[in-house]
Backbone and ligand atoms as CSV (ligand in chain L), in Angstrom:
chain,resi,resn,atom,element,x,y,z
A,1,UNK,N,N,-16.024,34.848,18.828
A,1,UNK,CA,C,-16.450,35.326,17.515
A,1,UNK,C,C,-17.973,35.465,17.483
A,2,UNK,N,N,-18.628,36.591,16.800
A,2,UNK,CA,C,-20.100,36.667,17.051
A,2,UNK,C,C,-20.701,35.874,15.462
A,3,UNK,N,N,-21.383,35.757,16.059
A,3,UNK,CA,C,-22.330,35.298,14.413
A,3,UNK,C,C,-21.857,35.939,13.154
A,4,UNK,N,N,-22.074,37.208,13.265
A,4,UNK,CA,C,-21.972,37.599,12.097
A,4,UNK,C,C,-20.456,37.711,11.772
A,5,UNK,N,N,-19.581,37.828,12.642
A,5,UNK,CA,C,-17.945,37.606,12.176
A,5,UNK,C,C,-18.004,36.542,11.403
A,6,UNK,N,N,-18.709,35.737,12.080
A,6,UNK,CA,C,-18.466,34.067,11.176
A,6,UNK,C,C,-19.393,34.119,10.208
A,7,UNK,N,N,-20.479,34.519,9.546
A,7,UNK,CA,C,-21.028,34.806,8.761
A,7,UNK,C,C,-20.116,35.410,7.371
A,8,UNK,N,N,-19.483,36.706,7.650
A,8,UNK,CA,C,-18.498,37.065,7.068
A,8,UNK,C,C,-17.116,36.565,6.482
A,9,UNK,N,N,-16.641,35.870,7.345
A,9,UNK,CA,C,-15.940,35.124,7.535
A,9,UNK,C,C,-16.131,33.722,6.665
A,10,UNK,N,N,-17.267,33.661,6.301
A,10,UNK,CA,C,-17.317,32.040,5.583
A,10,UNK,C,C,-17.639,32.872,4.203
A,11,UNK,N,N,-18.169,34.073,3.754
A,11,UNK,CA,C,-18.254,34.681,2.686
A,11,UNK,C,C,-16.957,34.802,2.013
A,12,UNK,N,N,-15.701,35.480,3.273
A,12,UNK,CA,C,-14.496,35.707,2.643
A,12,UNK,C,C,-13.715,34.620,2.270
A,13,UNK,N,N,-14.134,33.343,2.646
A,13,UNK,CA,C,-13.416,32.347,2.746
A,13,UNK,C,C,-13.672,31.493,1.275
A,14,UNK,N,N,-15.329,31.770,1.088
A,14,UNK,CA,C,-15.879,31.385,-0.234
A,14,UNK,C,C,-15.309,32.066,-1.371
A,15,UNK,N,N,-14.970,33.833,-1.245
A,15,UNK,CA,C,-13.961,34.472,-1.736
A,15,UNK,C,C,-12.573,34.190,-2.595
A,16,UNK,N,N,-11.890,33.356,-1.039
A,16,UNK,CA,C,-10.568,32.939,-1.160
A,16,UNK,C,C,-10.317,31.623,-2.417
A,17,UNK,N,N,-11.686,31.038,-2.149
A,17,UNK,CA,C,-11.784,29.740,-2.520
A,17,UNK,C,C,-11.686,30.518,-4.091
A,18,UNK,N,N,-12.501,30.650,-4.541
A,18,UNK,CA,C,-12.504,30.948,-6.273
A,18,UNK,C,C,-11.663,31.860,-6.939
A,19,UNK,N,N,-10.934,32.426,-5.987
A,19,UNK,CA,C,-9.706,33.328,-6.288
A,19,UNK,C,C,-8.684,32.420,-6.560
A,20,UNK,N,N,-8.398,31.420,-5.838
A,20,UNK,CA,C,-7.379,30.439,-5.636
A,20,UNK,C,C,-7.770,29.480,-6.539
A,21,UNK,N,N,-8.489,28.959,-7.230
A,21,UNK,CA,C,-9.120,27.946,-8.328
A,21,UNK,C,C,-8.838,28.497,-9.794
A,22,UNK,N,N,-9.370,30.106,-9.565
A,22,UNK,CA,C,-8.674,30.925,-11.054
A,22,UNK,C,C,-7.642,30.694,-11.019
A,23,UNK,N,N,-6.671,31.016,-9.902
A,23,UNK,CA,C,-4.798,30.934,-10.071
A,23,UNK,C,C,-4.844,30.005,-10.594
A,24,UNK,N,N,-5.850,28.368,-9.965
A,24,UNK,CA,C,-4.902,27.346,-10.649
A,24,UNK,C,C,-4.754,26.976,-11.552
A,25,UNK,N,N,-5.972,27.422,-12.194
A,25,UNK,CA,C,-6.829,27.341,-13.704
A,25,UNK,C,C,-5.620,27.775,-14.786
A,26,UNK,N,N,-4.859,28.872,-14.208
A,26,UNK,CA,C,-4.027,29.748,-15.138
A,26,UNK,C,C,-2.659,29.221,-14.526
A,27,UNK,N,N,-2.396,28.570,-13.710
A,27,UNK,CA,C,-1.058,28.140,-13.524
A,27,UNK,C,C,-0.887,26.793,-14.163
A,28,UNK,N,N,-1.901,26.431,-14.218
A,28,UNK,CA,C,-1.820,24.646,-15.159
A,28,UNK,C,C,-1.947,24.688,-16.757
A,29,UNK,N,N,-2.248,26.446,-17.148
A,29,UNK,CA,C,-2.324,26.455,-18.319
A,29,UNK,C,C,-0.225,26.967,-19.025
A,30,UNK,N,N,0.058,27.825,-17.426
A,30,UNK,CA,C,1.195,27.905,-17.477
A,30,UNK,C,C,2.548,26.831,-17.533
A,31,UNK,N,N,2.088,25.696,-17.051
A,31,UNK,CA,C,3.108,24.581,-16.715
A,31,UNK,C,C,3.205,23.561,-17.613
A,32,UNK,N,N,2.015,23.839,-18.480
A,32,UNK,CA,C,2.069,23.050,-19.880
A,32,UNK,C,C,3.549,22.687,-20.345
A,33,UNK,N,N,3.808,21.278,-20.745
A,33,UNK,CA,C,5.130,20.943,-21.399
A,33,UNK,C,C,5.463,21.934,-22.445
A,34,UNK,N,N,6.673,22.502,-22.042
A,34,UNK,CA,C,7.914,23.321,-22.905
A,34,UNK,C,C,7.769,22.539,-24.465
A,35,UNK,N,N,7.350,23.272,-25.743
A,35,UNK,CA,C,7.182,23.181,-27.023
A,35,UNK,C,C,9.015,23.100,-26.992
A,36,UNK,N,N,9.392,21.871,-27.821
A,36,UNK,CA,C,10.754,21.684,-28.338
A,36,UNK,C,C,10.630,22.222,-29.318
A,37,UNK,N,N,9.897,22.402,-29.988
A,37,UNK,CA,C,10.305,23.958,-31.532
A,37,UNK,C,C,10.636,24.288,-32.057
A,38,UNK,N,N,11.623,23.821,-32.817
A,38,UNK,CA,C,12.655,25.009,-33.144
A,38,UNK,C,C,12.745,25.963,-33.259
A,39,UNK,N,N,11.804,26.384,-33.747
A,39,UNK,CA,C,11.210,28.130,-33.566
A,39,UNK,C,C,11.702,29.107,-32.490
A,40,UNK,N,N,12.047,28.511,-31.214
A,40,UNK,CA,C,12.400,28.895,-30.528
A,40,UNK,C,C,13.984,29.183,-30.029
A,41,UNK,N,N,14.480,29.976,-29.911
A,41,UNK,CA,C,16.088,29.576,-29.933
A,41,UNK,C,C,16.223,29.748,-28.520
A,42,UNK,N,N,17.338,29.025,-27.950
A,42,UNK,CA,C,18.134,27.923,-26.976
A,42,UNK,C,C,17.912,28.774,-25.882
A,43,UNK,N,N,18.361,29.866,-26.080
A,43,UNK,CA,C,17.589,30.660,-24.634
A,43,UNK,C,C,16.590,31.184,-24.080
A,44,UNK,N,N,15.909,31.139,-25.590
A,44,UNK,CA,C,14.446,31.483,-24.461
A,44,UNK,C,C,13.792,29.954,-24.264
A,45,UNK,N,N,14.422,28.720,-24.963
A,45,UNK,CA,C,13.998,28.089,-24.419
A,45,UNK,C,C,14.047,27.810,-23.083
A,46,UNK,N,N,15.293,28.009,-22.775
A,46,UNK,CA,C,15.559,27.897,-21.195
A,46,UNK,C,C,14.740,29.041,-20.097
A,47,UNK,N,N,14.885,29.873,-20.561
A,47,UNK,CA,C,13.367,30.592,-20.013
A,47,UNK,C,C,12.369,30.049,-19.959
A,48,UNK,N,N,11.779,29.695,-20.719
A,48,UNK,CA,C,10.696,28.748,-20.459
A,48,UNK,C,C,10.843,27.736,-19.321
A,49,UNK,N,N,11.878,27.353,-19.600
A,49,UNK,CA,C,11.855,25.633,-18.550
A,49,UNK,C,C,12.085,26.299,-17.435
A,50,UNK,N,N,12.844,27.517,-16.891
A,50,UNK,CA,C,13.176,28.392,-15.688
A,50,UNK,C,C,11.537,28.905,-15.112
A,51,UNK,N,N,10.811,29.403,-16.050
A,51,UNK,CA,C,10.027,29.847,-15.590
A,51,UNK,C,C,8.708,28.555,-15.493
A,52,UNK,N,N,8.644,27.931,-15.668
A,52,UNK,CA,C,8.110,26.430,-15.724
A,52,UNK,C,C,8.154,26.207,-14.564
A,53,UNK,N,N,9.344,25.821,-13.867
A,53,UNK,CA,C,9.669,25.563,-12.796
A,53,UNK,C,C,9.452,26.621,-11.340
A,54,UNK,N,N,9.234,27.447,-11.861
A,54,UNK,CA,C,8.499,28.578,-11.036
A,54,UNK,C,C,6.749,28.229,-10.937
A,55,UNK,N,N,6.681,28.417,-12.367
A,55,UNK,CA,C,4.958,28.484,-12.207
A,55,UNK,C,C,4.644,26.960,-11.231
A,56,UNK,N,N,5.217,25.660,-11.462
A,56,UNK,CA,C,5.334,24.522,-10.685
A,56,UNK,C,C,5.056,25.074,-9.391
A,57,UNK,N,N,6.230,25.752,-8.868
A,57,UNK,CA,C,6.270,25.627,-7.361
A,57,UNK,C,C,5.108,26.429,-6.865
A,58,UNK,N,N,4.189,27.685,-7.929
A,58,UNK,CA,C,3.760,28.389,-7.451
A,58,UNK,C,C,2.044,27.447,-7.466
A,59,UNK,N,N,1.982,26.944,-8.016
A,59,UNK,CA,C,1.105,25.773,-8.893
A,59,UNK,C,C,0.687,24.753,-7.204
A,60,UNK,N,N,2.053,24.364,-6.537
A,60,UNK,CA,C,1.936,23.300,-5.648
A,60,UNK,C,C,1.358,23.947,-4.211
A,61,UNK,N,N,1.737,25.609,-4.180
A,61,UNK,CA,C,1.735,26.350,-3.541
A,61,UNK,C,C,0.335,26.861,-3.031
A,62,UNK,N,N,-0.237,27.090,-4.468
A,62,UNK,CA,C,-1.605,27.482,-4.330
A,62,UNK,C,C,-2.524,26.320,-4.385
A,63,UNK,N,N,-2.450,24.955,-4.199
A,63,UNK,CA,C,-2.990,23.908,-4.447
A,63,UNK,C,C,-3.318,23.297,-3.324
A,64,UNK,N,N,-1.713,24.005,-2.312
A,64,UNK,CA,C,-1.998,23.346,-0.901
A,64,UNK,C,C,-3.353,24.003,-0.262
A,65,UNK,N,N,-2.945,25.626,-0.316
A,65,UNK,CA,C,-3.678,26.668,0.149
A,65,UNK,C,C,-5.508,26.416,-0.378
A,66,UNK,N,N,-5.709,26.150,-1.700
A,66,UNK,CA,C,-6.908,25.362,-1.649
A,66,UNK,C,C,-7.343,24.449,-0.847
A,67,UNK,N,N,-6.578,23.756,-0.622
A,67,UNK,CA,C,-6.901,22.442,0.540
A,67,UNK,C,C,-6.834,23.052,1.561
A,68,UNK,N,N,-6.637,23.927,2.349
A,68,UNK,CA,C,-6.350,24.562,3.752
A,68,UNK,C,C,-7.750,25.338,3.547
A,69,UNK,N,N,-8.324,26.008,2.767
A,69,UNK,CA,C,-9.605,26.897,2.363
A,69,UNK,C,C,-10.305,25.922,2.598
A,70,UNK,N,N,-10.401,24.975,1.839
A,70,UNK,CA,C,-11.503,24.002,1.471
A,70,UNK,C,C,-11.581,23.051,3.045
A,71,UNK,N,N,-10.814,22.992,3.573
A,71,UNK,CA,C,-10.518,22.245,4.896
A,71,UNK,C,C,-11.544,23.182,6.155
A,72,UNK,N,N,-11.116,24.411,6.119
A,72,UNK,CA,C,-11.419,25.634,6.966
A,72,UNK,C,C,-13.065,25.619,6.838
A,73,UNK,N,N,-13.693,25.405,5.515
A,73,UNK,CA,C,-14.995,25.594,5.182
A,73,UNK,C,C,-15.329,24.741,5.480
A,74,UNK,N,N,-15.201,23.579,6.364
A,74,UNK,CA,C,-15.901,22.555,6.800
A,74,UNK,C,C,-15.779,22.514,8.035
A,75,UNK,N,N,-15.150,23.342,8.871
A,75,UNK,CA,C,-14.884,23.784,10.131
A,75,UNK,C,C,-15.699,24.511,10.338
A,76,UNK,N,N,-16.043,25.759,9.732
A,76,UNK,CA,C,-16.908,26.809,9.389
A,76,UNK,C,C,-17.766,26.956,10.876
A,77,UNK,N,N,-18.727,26.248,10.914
A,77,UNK,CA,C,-19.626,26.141,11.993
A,77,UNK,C,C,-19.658,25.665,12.854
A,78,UNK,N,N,-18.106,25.420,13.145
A,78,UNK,CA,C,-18.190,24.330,14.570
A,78,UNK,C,C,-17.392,25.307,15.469
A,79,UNK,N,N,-17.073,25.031,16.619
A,79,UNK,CA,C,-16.638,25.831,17.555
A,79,UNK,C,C,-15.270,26.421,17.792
A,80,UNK,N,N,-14.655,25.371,16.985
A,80,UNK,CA,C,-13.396,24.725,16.764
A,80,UNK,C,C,-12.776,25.824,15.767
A,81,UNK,N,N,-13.216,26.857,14.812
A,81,UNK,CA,C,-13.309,27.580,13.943
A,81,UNK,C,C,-12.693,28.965,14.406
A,82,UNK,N,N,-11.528,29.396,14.287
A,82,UNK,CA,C,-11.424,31.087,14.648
A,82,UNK,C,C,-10.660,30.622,16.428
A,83,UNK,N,N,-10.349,29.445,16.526
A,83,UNK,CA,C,-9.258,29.228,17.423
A,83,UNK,C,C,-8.143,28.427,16.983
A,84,UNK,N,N,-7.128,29.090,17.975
A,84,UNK,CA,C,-5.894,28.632,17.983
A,84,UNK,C,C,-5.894,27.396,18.364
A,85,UNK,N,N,-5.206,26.183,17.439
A,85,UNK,CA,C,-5.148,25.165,17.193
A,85,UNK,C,C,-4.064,24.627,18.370
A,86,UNK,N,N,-3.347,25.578,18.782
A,86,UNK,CA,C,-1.882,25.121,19.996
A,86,UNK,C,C,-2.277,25.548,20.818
A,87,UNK,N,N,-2.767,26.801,21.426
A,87,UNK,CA,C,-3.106,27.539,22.638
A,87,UNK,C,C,-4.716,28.058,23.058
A,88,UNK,N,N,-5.386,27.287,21.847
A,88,UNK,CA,C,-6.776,27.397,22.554
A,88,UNK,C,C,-7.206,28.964,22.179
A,89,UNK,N,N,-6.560,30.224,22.019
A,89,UNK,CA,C,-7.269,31.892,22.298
A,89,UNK,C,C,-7.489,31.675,20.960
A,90,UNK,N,N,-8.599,32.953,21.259
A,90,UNK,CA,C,-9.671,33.207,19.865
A,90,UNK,C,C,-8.447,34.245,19.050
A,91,UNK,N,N,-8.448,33.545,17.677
A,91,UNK,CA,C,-7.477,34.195,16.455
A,91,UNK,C,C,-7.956,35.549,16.034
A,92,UNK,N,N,-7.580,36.776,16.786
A,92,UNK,CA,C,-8.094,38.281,16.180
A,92,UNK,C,C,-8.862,37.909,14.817
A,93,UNK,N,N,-10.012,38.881,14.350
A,93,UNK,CA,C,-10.645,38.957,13.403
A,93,UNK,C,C,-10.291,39.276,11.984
A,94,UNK,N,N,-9.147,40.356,12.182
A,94,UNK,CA,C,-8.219,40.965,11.175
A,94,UNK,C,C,-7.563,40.332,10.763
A,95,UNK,N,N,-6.890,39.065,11.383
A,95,UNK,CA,C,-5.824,37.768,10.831
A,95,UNK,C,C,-6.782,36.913,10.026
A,96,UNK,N,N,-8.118,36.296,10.459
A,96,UNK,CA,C,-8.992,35.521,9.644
A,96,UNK,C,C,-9.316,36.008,8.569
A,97,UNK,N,N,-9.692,37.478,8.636
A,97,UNK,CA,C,-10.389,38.011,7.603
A,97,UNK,C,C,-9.134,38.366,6.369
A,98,UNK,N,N,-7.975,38.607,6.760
A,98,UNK,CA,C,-6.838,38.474,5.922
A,98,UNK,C,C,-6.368,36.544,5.337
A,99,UNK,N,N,-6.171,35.708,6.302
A,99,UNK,CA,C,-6.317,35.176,6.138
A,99,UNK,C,C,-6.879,33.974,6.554
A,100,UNK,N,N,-7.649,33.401,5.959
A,100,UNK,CA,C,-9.406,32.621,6.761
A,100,UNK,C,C,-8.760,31.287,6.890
A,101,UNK,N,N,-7.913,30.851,6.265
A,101,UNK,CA,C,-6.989,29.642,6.639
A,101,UNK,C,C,-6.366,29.093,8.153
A,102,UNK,N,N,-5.974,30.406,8.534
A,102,UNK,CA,C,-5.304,30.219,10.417
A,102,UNK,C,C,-6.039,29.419,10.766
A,103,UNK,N,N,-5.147,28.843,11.351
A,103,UNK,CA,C,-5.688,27.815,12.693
A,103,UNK,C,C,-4.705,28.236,13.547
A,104,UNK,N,N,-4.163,28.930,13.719
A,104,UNK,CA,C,-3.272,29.449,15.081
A,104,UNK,C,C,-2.919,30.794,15.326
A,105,UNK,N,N,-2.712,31.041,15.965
A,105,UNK,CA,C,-2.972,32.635,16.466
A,105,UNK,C,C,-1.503,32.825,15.971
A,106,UNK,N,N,-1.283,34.662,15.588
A,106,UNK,CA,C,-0.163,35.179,15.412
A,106,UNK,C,C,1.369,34.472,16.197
A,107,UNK,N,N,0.929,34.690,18.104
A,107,UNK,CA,C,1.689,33.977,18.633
A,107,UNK,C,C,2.363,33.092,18.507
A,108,UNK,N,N,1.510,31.745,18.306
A,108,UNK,CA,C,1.808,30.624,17.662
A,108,UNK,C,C,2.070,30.117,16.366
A,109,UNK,N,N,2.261,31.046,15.539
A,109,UNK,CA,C,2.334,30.544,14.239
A,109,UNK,C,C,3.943,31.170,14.299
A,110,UNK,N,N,4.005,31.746,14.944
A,110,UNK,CA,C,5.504,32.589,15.203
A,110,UNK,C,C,6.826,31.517,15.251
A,111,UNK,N,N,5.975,30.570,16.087
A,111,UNK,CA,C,7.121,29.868,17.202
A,111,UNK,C,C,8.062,28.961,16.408
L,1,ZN,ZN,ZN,-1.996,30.310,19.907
C-alpha cells in the first residue's frame, strides 16, 4: 500500500466512522420502548414491536461494525493495516476502500 492509499484510506474510514454513529443515533431513537397507548390499535401495535425487533438487530449490527471501524483506526499506521489477517497478501485497494474494516483478503473471508 503506498502512502497515500493509506492516507485515503484513513479519510474513508473517518467517513465510515460518522456515517455509522448517525445510524446509531437514529436506530436508538428507533428502539425506544413500544408506547402501550391505547391510541393505538392491536395491530399496529404489533408492528411496532415487529419492527422494534428489526431496528434491534439492525442497532447490534451497526454497533459491532463501529467497533471494527474504530478498531481498524488504530491499526491505521502500522504495517499490520491493509493485510490479510490469515494469509499475510496485501487486501486489493477497492475492497478497503469499499470496505476499510477487512482484515482478510476476499480469498479468505470466503472460506
Ligand atoms: Zn488472505
Amino acid at each position: 500500500m503506498t502512502e497515500e492509499e493509506r492516507t485515503k484510506l484513513k479519510e474513508i474510514i473517518q467517513e465510515h466512522i460518522l456515517k455509522v454513529e448517525a445510524d446509531i443515533k437514529e436506530l436508538n431513537e428507533l428502539v425506544k420502548p413500544v408506547s402501550l397507548d391505547a391510541s393505538i390499535g392491536r395491530i399496529s401495535r404489533m408492528d411496532a414491536i415487529n419492527n422494534k425487533s428489526i431496528n434491534e438487530d439492525a442497532l447490534r449490527k451497526t454497533q459491532k461494525r463501529l467497533q471494527k471501524l474504530e478498531n481498524i483506526i488504530t491499526i491505521a499506521d502500522t504495517k499490520e493495516f491493509g493485510k490479510c489477517v490469515r494469509c499475510g497478501s496485501e487486501i486489493p485497494f477497492g475492497r478497503l476502500e469499499f470496505m476499510p474494516e477487512s482484515r482478510s483478503c476476499v480469498k479468505c473471508a470466503r472460506r
